[in-house]
C-alpha positions as CSV (number, residue, x, y, z in Angstrom):
1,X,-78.3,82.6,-7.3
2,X,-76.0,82.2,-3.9
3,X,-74.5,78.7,-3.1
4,X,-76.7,78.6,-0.4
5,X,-79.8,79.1,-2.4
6,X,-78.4,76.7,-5.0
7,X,-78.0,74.2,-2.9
8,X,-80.9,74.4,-0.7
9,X,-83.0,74.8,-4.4
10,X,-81.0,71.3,-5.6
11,X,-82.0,70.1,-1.7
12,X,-85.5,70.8,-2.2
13,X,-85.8,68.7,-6.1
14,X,-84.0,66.0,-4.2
15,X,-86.3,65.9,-1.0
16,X,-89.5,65.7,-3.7
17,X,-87.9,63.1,-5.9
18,X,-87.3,60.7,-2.4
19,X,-91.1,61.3,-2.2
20,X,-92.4,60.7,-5.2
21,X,-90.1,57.2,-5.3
22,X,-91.7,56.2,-2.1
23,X,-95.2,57.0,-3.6
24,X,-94.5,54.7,-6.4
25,X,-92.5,52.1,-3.7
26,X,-95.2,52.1,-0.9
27,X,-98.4,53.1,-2.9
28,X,-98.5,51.4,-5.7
29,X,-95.5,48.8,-6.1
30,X,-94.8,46.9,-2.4
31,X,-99.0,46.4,-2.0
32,X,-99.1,44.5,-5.6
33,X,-96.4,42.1,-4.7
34,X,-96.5,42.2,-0.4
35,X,-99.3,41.8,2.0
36,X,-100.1,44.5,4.5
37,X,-98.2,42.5,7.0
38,X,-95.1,42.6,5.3
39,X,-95.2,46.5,5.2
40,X,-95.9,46.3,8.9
41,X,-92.8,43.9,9.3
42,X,-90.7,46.8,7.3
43,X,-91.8,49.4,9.4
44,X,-91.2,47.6,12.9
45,X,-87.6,46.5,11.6
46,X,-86.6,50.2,10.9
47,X,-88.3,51.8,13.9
48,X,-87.2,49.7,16.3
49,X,-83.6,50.2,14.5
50,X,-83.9,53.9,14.5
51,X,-85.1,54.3,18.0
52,X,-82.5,52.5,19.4
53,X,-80.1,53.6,17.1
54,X,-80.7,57.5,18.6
55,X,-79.2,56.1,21.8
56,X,-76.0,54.4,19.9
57,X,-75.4,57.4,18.7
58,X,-74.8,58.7,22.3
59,X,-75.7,62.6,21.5
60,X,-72.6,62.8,18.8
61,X,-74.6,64.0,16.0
62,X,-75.5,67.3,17.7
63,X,-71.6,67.7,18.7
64,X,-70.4,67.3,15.0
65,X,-72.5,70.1,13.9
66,X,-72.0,72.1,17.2
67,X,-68.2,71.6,17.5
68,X,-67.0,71.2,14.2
69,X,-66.5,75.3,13.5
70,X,-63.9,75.0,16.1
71,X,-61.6,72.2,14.3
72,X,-63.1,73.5,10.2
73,X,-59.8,75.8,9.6
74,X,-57.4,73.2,11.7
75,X,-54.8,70.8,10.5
76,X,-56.1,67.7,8.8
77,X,-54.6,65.4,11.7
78,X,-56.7,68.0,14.0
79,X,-60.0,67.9,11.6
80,X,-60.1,64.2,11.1
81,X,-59.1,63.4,14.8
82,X,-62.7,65.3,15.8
83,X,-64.8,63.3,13.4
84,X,-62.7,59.9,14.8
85,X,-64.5,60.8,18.1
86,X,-67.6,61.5,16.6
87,X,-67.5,58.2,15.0
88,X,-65.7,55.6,17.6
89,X,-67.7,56.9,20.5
90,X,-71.3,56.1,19.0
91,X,-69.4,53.0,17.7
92,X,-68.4,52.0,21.3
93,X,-72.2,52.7,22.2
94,X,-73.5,50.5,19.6
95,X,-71.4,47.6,21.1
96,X,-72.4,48.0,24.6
97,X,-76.0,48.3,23.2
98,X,-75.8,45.3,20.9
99,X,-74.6,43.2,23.9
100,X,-77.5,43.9,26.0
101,X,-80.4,43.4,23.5
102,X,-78.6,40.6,22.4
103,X,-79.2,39.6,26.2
104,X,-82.4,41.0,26.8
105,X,-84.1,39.7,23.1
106,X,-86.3,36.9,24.8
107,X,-87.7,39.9,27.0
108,X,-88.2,42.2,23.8
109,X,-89.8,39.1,21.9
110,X,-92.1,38.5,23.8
111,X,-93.7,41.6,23.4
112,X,-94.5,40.2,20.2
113,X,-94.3,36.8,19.8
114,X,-97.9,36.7,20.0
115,X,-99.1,39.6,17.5
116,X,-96.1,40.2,15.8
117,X,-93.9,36.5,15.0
118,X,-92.4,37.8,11.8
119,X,-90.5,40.4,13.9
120,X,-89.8,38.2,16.1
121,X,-88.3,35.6,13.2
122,X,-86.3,38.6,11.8
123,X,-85.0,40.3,14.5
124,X,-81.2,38.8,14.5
125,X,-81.5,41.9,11.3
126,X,-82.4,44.9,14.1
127,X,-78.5,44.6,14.8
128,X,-76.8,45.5,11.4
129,X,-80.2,48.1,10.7
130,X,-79.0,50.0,14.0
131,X,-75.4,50.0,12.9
132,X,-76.1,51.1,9.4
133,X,-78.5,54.0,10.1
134,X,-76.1,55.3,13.3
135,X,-73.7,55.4,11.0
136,X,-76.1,57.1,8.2
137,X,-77.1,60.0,10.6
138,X,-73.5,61.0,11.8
139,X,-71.9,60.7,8.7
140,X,-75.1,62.5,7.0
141,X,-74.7,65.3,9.6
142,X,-71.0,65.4,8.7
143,X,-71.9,66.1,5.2
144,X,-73.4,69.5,6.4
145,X,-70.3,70.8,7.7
146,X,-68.9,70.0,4.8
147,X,-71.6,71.8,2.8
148,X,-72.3,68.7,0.6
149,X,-75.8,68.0,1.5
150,X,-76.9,67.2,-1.8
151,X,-74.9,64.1,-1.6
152,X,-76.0,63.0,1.7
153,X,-79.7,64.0,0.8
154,X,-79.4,62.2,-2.9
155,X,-78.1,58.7,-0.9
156,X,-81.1,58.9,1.8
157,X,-83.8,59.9,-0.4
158,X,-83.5,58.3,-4.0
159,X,-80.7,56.0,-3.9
160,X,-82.3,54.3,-0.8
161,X,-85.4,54.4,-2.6
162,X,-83.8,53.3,-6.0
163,X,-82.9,50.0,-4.0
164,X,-85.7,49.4,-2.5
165,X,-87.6,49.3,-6.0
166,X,-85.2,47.5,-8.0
167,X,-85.7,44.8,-4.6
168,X,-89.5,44.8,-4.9
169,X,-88.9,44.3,-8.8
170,X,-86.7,41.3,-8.3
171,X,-89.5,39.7,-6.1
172,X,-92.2,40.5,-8.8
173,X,-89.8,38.5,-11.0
174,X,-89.4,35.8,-9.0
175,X,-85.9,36.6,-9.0
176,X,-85.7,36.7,-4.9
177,X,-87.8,35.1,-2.3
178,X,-89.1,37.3,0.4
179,X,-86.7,35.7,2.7
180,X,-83.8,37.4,0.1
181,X,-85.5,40.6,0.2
182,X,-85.8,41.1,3.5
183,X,-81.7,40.2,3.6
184,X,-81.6,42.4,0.7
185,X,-83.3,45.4,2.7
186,X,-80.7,45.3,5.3
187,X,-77.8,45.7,2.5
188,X,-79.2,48.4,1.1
189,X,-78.5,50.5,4.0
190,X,-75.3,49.2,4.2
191,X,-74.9,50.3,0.8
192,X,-75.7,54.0,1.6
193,X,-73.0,53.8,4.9
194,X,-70.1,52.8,3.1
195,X,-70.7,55.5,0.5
196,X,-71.5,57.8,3.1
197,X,-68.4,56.2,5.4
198,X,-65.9,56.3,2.0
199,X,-67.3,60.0,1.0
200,X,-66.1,61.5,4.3
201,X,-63.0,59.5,4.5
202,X,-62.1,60.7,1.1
203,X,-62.7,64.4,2.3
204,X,-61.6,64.7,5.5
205,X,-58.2,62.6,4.5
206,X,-59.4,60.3,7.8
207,X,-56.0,58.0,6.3
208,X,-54.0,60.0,8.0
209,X,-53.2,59.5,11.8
210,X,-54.9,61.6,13.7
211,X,-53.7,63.6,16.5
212,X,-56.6,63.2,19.3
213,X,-54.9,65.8,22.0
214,X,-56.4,68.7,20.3
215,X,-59.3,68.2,22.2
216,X,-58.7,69.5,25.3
217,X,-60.3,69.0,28.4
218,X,-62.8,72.1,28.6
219,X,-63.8,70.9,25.3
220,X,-64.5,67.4,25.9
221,X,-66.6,68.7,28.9
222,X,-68.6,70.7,26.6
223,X,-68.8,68.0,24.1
224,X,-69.7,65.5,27.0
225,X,-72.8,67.8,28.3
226,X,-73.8,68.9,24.9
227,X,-73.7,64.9,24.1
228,X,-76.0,64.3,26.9
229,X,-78.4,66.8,26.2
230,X,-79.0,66.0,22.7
231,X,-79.2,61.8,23.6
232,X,-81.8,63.1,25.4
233,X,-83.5,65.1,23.5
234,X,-82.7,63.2,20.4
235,X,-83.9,60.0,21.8
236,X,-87.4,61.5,23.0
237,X,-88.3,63.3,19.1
238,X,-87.1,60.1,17.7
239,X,-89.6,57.7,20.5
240,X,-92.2,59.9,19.8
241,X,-92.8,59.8,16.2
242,X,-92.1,55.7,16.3
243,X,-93.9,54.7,19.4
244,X,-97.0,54.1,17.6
245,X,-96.0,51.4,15.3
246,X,-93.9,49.8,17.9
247,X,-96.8,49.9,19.8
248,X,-99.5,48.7,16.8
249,X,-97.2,45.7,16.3
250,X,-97.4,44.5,19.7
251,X,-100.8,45.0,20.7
252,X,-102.5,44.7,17.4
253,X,-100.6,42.8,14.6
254,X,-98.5,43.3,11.9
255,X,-100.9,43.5,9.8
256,X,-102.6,46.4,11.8
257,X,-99.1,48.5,11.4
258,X,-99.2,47.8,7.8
259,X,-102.4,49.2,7.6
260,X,-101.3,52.3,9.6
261,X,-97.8,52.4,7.7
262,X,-99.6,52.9,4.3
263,X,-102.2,55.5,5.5
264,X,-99.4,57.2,7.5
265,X,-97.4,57.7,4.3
266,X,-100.1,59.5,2.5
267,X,-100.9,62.3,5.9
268,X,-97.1,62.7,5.7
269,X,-97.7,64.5,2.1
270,X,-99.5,67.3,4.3
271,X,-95.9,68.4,5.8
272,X,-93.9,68.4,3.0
273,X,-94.6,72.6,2.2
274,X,-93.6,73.1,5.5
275,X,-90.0,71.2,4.9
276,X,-89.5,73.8,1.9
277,X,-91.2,76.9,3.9
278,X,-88.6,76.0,7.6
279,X,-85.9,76.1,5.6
280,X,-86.6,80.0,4.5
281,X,-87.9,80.9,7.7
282,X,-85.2,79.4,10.3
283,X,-82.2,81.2,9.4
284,X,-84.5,84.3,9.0
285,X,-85.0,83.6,12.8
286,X,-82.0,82.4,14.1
287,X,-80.5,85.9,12.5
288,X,-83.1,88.0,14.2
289,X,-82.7,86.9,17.3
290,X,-79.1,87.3,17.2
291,X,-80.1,90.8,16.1
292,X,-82.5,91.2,19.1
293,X,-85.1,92.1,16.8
294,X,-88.2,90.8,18.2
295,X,-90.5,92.9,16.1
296,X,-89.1,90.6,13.1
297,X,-89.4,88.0,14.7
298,X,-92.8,88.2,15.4
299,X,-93.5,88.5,12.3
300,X,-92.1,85.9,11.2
301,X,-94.0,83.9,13.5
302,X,-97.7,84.9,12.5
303,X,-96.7,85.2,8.3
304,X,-95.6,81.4,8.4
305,X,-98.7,80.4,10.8
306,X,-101.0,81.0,7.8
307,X,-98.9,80.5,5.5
308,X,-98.0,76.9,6.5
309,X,-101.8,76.5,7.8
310,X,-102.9,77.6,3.8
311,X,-100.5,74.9,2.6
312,X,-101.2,72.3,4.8
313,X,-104.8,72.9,4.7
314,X,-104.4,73.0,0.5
315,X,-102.6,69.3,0.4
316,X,-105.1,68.2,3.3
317,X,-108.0,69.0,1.0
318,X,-106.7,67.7,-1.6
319,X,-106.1,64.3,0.0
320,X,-109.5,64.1,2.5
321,X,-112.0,64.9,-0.9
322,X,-110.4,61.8,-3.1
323,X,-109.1,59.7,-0.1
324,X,-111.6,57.1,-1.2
325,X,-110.4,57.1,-4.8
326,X,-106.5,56.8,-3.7
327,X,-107.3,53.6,-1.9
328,X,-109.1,52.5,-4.7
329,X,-106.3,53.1,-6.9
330,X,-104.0,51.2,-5.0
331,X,-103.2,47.6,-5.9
332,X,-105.1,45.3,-3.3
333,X,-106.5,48.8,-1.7
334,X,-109.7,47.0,0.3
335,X,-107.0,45.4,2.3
336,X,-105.6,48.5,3.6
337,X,-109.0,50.9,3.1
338,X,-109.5,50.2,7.1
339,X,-106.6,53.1,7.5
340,X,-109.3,55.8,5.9
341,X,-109.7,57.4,9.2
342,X,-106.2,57.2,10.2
343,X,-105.3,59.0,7.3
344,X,-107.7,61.7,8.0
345,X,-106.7,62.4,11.9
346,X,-102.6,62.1,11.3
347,X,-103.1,64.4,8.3
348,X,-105.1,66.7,11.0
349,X,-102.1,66.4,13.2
350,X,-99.9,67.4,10.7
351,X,-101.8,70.4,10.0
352,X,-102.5,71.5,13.8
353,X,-98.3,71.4,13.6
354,X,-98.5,74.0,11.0
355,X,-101.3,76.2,12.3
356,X,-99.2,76.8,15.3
357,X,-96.0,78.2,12.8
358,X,-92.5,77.7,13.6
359,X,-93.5,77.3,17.6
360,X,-90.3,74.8,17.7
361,X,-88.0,77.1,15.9
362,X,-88.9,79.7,18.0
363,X,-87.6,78.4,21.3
364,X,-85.0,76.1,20.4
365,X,-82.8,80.6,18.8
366,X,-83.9,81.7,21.8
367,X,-82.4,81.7,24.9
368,X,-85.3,79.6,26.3
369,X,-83.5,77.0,24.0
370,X,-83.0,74.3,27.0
371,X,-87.3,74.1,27.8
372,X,-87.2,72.3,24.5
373,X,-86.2,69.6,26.1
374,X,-88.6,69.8,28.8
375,X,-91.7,70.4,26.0
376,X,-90.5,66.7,24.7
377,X,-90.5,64.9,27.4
378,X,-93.6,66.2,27.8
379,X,-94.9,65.3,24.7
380,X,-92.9,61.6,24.8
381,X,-95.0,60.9,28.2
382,X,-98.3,62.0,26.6
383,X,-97.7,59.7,23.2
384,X,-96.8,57.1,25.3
385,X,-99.5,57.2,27.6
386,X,-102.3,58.2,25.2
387,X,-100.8,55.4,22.5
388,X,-101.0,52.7,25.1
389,X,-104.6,53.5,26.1
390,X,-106.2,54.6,22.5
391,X,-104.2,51.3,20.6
392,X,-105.8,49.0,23.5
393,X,-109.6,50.5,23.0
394,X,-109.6,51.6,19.1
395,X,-106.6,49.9,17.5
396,X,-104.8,51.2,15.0
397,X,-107.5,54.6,14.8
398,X,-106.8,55.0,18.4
399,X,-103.1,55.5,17.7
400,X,-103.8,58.4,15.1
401,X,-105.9,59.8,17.8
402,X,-103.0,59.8,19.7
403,X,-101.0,61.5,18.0
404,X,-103.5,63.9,17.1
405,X,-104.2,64.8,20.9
406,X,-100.2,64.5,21.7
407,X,-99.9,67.4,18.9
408,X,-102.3,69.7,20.4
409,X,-101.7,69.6,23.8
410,X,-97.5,70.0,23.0
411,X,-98.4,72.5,20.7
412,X,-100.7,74.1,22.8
413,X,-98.2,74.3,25.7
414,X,-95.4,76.1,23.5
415,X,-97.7,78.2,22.6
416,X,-98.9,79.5,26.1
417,X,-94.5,79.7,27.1
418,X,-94.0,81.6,24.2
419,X,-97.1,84.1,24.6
420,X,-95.8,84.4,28.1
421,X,-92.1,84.8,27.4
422,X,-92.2,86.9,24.3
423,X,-95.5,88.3,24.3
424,X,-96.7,87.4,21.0
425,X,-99.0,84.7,19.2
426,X,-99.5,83.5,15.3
427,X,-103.0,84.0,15.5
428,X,-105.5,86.6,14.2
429,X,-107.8,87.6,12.2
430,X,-106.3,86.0,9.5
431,X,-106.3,82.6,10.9
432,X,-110.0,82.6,10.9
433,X,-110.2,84.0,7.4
434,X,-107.9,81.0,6.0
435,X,-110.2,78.1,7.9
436,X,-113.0,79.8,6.7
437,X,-111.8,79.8,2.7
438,X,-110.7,76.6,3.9
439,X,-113.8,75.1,5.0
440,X,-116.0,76.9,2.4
441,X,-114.0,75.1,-0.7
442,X,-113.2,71.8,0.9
443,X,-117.2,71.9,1.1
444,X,-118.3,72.9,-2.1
445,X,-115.7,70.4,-3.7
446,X,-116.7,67.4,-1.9
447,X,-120.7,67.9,-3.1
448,X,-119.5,67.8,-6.6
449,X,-121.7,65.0,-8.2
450,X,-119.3,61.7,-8.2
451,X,-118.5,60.6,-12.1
452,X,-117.9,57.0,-11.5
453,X,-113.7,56.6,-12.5
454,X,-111.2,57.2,-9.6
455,X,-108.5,59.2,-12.1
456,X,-111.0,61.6,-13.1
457,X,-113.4,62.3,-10.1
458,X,-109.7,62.8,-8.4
459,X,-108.9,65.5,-10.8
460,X,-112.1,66.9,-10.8
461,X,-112.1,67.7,-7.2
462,X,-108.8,69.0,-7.1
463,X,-109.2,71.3,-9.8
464,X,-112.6,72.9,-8.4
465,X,-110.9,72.8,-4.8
466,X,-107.8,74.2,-6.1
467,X,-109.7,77.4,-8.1
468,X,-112.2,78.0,-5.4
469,X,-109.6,78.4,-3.0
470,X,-107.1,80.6,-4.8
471,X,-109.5,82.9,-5.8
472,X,-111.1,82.9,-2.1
473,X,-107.0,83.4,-0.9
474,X,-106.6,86.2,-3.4
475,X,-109.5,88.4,-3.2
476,X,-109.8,88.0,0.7
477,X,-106.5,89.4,1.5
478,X,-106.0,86.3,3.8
479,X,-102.3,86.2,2.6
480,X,-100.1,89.5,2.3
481,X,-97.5,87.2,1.1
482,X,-99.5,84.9,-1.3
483,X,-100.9,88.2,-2.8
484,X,-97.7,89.1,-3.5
485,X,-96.5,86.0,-5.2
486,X,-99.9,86.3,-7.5
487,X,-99.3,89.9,-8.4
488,X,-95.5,89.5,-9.2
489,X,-96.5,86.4,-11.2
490,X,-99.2,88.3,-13.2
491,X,-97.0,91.2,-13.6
492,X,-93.7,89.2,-15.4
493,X,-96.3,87.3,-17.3
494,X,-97.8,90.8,-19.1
């Protein structure tokens, strides 16, 4: 195995170990012990942090990835001078940024003083959370020039988690008050930024003075523009993936965003095949188009539209038929059970993502690469506007709707430029054949007589969903590629 595939295999175990923490964090652990008010006080505090913290970062982490091939075989005073800049410009940011929410707060608290007063009793900790995850995101992107992102990935994705459990257990123990843990929180971050901050340090030899003239001026020009164009950019994906629980916390409560938090977590399981499947498919584009092959391209395009639409649509299935059962398996579950429907439409969303394939991918190798940014503005208007409207008439179901519409009309506009630009589409015949397996299994498992005990109707319905569907998948050809994988398996087996 190459020390690409290594790695990215290593990646992938990490990526599912941050998730199954978090299941046992948010699902079962922080509801025994915390109040659906407190999760939505967590999730304010780090998505206000995060959104903000996109524009501290002034564009920089896009440069370090970007730029870095020109400085990887120069001198060490060369090398670490680039990551200096990478570092003391977003630093610089964060200052001028601290000083004017630090001005503005009575304008930003009262947005929520009404719904929202825990935020607005914790927000002197927004400050240190934006400095800690800038720092986390540059130095984390650092880490991929320097090939080691199993350490950055390990720190953000079980040794965050790892915290965060050992804090909940020391509330459970009466060990600290909430007060300490929400103190705690914040140093736990901190944590992960100085071993991030000291890893790179130690690497890059960033003791030793650097010399800063070996960026010239043509490539501080580049850097500049590049810079702006990914603050930009960066800034909108970021707004538009947190606007919603900003928006919950202010216009319905804390609670509310709690609510949404927990049912969010679960529709998130619907994406995680396609973190695994991007990762195989992207460089398989990137070097096509480089290539000028369009032909593989395209089919690249329609193999991963079902094949991330089969995936989804598997997890989806698998969550919709026993979503009553997970909520009453989690501790104090009536009090977030309100989110059943919000579970079901972002898990939708997720899935409409994946039907339409690697759309994003698609035009961000091509050399239509600069609409992206146009396609999320686009999208950052429409979650704005539809959030704003849907959270003010249905609450915290109106935001999922939201995003649900947000999804489809973005997606549905990247697909119309890229059916006019390139001349092909995901869809065919296949696509109608995997809703159709879908549909037809997702059916027959959810009229399966209920037997009364959460654990074992769960597993009943997954295993009849799971069987119906892989032999509906198999013997309908609906997958070349999932065909293959069976008949390979069956093959080594004999």
């Amino acid at each position: 195995m190459g020390i690409i595939q290594r790695k990215g295999f290593v990646t992938t175990l990490v990526i599912y170990l941050g998730v199954a923490l978090g299941y046992i964090n948010v699902v079962m652990l922080f509801p025994k012990y915390f109040t659906p008010e407190d999760l939505g006080l967590r999730s304010t505090l780090v998505d206000f942090a995060t959104l903000v913290s996109q524009l501290a970062m002034f564009g920089f982490t896009g440069v370090l990835l970007k730029f870095f091939p020109h400085f990887r075989d120069k001198e060490t005073k060369e090398r670490s001078a680039f990551v200096w800049i990478g570092l003391l410009i977003p630093l610089l940011a964060f200052s001028v940024l601290a000083v004017l929410i630090f001005f503005f707060q009575d304008l930003i608290k009262g947005e929520y003083i009404e719904k929202a007063p825990a935020f607005v009793e914790y927000f002197y900790l927004v400050f240190p959370l934006i400095l800690f995850i800038t720092f986390n995101t540059l130095l984390d992107a650092h880490c991929r020039n320097l090939m080691h992102t199993v350490y950055s990935n390990f720190l953000r994705e079980v040794v965050l988690r790892i915290n965060f459990f050992l804090l909940i257990v020391l509330v459970a123990v009466d060990v600290l008050t909430k007060h300490q843990f929400w103190l705690g929180l914040v140093a736990t971050y901190g944590l992960n930024t100085m071993l991030l901050l000291g890893f790179v340090m130690w690497k890059e030899r960033m003791f030793v003075r650097p010399n800063f003239s070996v960026v010239g001026p043509m490539l501080k020009t580049d850097i500049l523009s590049f810079a702006l164009f990914t603050l930009v950019s960066g800034t909108a994906t970021v707004l538009v993936f947190k606007i919603d629980s900003l928006m919950i916390s202010g216009i319905v409560d804390l609670e509310g965003n709690g609510i949404y938090t927990m049912a969010l977590f679960i529709a998130t399981l619907v994406e995680i095949p396609r973190r695994a499947l991007i990762q195989v498919a992207s460089p398989m584009l990137s070097a096509a188009f480089q290539e000028e092959d369009m032909d593989k391209v395209e089919e690249i395009y329609k193999k991963m539209s079902i094949n991330l639409l089969l995936a989804g649509g598997f997890v989806m299935g698998g969550i919709c038929l026993s979503l009553e059962d997970i909520y009453s398996l989690i501790p104090n579950g009536e009090r977030f059970a309100s989110g059943f429907w919000v579970a079901v439409l972002i898990s939708g969303a997720k899935l409409l993502d994946m039907l339409f394939s690697t759309n994003n991918e698609l035009i961000v190798y091509s050399k239509y690469y600069k609409y992206n940014l146009y396609f999320l503005l686009f999208l950052m208007v429409c979650a704005i506007g539809s959030n704003y409207l849907f959270i003010s008439a249905l609450g915290i179901t109106g935001a999922a709707g939201a995003t649900l519409l947000s999804f489809l009309l973005f997606n549905l506009v990247k697909w119309y430029f890229i059916k006019n630009r390139m001349g092909f589409s995901p869809f065919g015949k296949s696509t109608i054949k995997a809703f159709a397996v879908l549909g037809l299994s997702a059916i027959t498992a959810y009229y399966l007589p209920a037997q009364g005990f959460p654990l074992l109707d769960i597993l009943m319905r997954s295993v009849v969903f799971t069987l119906i569907l892989g032999v509906l998948i198999y013997f309908g050809n609906v997958s070349e590629d999932v065909n293959q994988l069976v008949s390979k398996f069956f093959r080594k087996s004999k």
